[in-house]
C-alpha positions as CSV (number, residue, x, y, z in Angstrom):
1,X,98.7,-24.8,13.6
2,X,98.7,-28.5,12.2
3,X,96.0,-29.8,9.6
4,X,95.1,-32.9,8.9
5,X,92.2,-34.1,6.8
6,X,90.1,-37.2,7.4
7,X,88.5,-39.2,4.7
8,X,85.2,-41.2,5.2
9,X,83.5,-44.3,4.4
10,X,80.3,-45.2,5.5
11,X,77.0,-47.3,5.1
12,X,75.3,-45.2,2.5
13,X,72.0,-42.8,3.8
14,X,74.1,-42.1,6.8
15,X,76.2,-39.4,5.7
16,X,73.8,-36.9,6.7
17,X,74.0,-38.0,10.5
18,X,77.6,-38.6,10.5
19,X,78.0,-34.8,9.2
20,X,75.7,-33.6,11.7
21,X,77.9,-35.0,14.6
22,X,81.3,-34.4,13.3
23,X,80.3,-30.2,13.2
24,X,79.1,-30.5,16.4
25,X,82.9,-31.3,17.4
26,X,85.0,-28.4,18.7
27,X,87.9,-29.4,16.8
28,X,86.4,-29.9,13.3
29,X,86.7,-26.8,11.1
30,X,84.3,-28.5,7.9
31,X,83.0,-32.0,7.2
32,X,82.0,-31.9,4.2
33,X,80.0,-34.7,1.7
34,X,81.9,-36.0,-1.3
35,X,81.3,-38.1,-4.5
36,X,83.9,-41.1,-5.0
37,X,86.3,-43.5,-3.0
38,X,84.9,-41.3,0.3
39,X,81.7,-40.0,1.5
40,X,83.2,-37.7,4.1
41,X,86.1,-35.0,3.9
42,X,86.3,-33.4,7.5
């Protein structure tokens, strides 16, 4: 099984709805929210 890990920048006060949507994707094991360059680990 391949992994790959995506990082995330985005406007701030969206994280929470760009989280939301990426769990909701069948192929996304964990989004998670990070402090830093990136927002978003998924």
């Amino acid at each position: 099984m391949e992994n790959a890990f995506v990082l995330i920048n985005c406007v701030p006060g969206k994280e929470p709805a760009i989280l939301e949507r990426l769990q909701k994707i069948d192929n996304v094991v964990e989004a998670q929210g990070t402090y830093g360059l990136y927002e978003i680990v998924a």
